[in-house]
C-alpha positions as CSV (number, residue, x, y, z in Angstrom):
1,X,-23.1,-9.4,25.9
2,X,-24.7,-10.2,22.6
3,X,-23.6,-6.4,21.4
4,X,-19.8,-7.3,21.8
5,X,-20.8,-10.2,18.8
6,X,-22.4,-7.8,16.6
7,X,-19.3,-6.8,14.9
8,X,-18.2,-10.2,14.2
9,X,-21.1,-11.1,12.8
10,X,-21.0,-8.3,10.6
11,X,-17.2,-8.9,9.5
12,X,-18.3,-12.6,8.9
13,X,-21.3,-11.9,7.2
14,X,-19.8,-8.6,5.0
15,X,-16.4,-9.5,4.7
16,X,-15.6,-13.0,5.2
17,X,-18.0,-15.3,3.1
18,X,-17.9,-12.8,0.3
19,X,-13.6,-13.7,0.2
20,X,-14.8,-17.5,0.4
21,X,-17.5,-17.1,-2.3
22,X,-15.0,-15.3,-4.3
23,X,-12.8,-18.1,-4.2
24,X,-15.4,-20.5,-5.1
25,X,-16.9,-18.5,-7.9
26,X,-12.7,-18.1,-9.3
27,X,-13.5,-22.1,-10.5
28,X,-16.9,-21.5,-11.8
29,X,-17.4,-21.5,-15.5
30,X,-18.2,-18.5,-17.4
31,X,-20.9,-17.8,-19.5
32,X,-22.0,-15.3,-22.1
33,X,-23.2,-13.0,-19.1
34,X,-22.3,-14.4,-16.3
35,X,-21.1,-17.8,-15.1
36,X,-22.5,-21.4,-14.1
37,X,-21.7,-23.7,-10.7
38,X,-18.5,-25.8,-12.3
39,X,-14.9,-26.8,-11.4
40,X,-12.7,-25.6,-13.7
41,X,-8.9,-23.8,-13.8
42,X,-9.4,-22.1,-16.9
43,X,-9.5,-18.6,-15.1
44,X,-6.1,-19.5,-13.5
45,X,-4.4,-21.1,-16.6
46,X,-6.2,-17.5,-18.3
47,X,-4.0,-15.4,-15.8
48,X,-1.2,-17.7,-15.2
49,X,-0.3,-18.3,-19.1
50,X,-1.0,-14.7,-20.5
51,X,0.6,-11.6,-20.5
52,X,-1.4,-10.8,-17.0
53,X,1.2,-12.9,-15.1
54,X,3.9,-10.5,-16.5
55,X,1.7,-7.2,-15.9
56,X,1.3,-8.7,-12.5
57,X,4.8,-9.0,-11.5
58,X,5.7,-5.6,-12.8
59,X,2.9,-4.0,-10.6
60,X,5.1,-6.5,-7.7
61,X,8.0,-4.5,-8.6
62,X,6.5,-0.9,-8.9
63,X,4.6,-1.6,-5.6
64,X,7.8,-2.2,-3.9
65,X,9.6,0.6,-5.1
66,X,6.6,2.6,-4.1
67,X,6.9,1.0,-0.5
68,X,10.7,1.7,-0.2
69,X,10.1,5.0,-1.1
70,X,7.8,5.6,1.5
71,X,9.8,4.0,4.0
72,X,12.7,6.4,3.2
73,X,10.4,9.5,3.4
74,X,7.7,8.4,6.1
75,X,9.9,6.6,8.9
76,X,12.2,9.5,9.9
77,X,8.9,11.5,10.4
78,X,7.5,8.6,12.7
79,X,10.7,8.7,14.3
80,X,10.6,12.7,14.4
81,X,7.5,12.8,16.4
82,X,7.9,10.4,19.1
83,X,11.6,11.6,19.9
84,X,11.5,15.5,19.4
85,X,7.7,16.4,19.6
86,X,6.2,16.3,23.0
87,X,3.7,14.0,23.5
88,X,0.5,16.1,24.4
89,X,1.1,17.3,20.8
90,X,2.1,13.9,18.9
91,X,-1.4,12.5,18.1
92,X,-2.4,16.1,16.7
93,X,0.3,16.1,14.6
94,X,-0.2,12.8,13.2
95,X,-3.8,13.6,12.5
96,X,-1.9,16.2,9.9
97,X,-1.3,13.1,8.1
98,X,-4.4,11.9,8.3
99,X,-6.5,15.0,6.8
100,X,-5.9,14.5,3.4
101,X,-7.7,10.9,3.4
102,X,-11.0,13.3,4.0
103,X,-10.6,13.9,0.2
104,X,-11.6,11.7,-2.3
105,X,-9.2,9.5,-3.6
106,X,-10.0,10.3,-7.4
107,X,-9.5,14.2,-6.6
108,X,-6.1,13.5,-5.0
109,X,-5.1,11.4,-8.1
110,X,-6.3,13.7,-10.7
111,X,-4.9,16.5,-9.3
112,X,-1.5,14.9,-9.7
113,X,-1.8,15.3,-13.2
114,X,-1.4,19.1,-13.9
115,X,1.6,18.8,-11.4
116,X,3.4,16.1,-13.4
117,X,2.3,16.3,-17.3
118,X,4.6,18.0,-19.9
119,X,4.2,21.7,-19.0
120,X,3.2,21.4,-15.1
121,X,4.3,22.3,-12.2
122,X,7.4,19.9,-11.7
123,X,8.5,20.4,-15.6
124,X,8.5,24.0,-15.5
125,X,10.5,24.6,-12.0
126,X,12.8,22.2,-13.1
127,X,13.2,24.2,-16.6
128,X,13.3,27.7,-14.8
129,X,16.5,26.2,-12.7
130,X,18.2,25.0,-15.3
131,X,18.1,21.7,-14.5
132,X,17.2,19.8,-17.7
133,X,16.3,22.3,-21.0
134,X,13.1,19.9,-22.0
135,X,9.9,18.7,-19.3
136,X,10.6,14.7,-18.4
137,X,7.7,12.9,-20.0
138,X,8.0,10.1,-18.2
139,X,6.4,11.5,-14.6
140,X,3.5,11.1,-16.4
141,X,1.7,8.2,-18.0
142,X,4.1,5.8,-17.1
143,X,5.3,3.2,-14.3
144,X,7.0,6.4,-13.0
145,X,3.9,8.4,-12.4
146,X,2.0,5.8,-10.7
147,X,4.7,4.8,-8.0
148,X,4.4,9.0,-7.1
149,X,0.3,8.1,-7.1
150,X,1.1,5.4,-4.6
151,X,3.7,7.4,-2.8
152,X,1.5,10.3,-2.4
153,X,-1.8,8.5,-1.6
154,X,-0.3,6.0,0.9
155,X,2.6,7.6,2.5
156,X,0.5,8.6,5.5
157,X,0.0,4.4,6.2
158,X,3.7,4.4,6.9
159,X,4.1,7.5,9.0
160,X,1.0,6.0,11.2
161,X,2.2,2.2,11.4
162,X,5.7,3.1,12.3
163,X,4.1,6.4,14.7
164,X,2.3,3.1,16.7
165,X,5.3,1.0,17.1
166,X,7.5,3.8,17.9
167,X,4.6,4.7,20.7
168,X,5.0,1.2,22.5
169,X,9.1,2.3,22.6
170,X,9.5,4.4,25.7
171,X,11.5,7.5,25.8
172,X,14.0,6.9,27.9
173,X,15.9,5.0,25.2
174,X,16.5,7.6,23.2
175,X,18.2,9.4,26.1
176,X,19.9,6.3,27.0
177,X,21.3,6.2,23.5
178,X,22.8,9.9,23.9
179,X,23.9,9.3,27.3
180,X,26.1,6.3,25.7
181,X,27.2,8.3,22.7
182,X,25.9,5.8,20.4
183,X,26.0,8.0,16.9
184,X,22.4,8.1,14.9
185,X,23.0,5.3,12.0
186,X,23.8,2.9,14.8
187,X,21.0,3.7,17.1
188,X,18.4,3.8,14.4
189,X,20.1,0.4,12.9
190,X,20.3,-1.6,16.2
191,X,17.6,0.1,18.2
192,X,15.0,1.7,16.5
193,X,14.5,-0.2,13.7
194,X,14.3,-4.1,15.3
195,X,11.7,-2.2,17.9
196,X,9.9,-0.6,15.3
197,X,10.1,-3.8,12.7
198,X,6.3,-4.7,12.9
199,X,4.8,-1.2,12.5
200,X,6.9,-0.6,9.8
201,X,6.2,-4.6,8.1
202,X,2.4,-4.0,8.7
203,X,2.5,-0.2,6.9
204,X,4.0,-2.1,4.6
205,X,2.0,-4.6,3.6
206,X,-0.7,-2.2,3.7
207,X,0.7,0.1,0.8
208,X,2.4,-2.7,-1.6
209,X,-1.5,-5.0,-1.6
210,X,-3.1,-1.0,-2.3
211,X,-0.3,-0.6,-5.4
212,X,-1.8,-4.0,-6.5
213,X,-4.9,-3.2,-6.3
214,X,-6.4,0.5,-7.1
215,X,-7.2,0.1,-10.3
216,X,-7.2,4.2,-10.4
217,X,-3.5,4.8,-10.2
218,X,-2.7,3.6,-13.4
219,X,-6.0,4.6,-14.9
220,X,-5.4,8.4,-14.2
221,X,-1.4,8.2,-14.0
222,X,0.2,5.3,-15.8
223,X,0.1,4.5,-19.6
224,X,-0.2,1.5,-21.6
225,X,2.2,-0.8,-20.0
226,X,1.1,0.4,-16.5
227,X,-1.2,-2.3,-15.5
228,X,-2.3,-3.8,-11.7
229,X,-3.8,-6.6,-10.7
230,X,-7.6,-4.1,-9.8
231,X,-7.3,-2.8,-13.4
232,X,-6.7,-6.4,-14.3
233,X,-9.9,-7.5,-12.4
234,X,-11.7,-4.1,-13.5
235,X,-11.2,-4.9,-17.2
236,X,-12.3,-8.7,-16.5
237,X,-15.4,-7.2,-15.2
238,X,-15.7,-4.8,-18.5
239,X,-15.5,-7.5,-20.7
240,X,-18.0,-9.9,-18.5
241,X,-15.5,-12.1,-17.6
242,X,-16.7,-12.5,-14.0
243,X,-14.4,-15.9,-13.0
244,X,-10.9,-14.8,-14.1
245,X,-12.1,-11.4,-12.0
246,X,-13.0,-13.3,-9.4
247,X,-9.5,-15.4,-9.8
248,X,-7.5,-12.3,-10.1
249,X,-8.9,-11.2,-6.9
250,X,-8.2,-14.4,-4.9
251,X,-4.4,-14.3,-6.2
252,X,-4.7,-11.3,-4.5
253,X,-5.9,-12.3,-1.0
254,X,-3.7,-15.2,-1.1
255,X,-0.7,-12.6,-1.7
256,X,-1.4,-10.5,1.3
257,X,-2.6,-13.6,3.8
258,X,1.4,-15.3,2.6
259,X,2.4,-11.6,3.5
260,X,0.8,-11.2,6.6
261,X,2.1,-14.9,7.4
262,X,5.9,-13.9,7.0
263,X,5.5,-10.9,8.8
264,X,4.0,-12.4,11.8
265,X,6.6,-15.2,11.8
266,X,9.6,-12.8,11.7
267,X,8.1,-9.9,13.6
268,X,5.1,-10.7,16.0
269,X,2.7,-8.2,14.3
270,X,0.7,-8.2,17.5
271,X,3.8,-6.3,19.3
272,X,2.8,-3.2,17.2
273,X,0.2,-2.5,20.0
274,X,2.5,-3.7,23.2
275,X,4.2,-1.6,25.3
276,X,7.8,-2.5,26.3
277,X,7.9,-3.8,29.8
């Protein structure tokens, strides 16, 4: 029976004392390369009373636009494959989704770049159609560019959260639906969506705390302005300021856990996994 405990010891030992001790080491006070045993809110009043605060709530914003946008794109195809693809095929076809996690995030990023920039791919079609008669500079190296980077890298999250709630929702619904003549805004309004709520909460969750945090989206896509709380932390780290990283990482955690808390209030995420009686 001692296997079974093996991965809790590893979660506790791996994941959660390093989030306490990252919490601890957030009032420690910093030295010239590295920092001393201390209580102190210096690293806090350093984030909370600086322009961070404001960078912080504008990666909020673009993280949530980022997380709509996924919603409006990846939902319908969740939706799409439980209801219309038969189910020997549906788990193949979300592994579709799944493939281009098998390469590396920095080589999906990058390659966003000859799509976007002044004279790529996007800029030139929409020249050739007529549609504006100068490329849009601001798909790249801007807030715009990295809410595509987030849209494109964690799109797939969506598609799979709200594939697994709409796998607990039997399929006899949706027939019962057409049988009643209830017309599709109404159906996905009052039935899909309240069944579907935790999946879709949970996916998320998932992409707006990875908009906060990978520090590579706005490294490779955004400009100046275009700052998250990892590139916050990463440049804390540059400059050897280990506690206000370390602060700027428990903000962080506490964001997600108050997340996670709201969602579990209103939605039950447990029920992602439950099948409807």
């Amino acid at each position: 029976k001692w296997v079974f405990y093996i991965p809790f010891i590893f979660m506790g030992v791996f994941f959660a004392l390093p989030m306490a001790l990252t919490v601890v080491f957030s009032f420690f006070e910093r030295t010239m390369f590295w920092m001393e045993p201390g209580f102190t809110l210096f690293s806090y009043e350093n984030f909370f009373f600086s322009a961070r605060l404001q960078n912080f709530l504008e990666s909020m914003k673009y993280s949530a636009i980022a997380v709509a946008i996924c919603f409006v794109f990846g939902f319908p195809i969740a939706v799409f494959i439980r209801k219309s693809i038969p189910q020997v095929a549906q788990h193949r076809v979300i592994l579709l989704f799944i493939l281009p996690f098998m390469v590396s995030e920095i080589i999906r990023v990058f390659a966003l770049r000859p799509v976007l920039q002044r004279n790529g791919l996007v800029n030139t079609f929409l020249m050739d159609m007529g549609v504006t008669d100068e490329p849009i500079t601001a798909l790249l190296y801007s807030h715009t560019g990295v809410v595509i980077g987030e849209v494109l890298s964690f799109l797939p999250f969506i598609v799979f959260s709200g594939f697994l709630a709409m796998e607990a929702v039997p399929k006899f619904i949706f027939e019962v639906c057409d049988d009643l003549g209830v017309g599709r805004w109404r159906r996905f309004k009052d039935v899909i969506l309240p069944l579907a709520a935790p999946g879709i909460f949970a996916g998320s969750v998932f992409i707006f705390v990875n908009g906060l945090g990978v520090a590579l989206l706005p490294n490779i896509l955004g400009g100046p302005g275009a700052v998250n709380a990892g590139l916050i932390a990463t440049q804390a780290i540059t400059a050897l300021d280990f506690p206000l990283a370390m602060a700027v990482s428990a903000i962080m955690m506490a964001t997600l856990m108050f997340l996670l808390w709201i969602g579990h209030k209103l939605f039950d995420l447990t029920k992602i996994l439950t099948p409807l009686n």
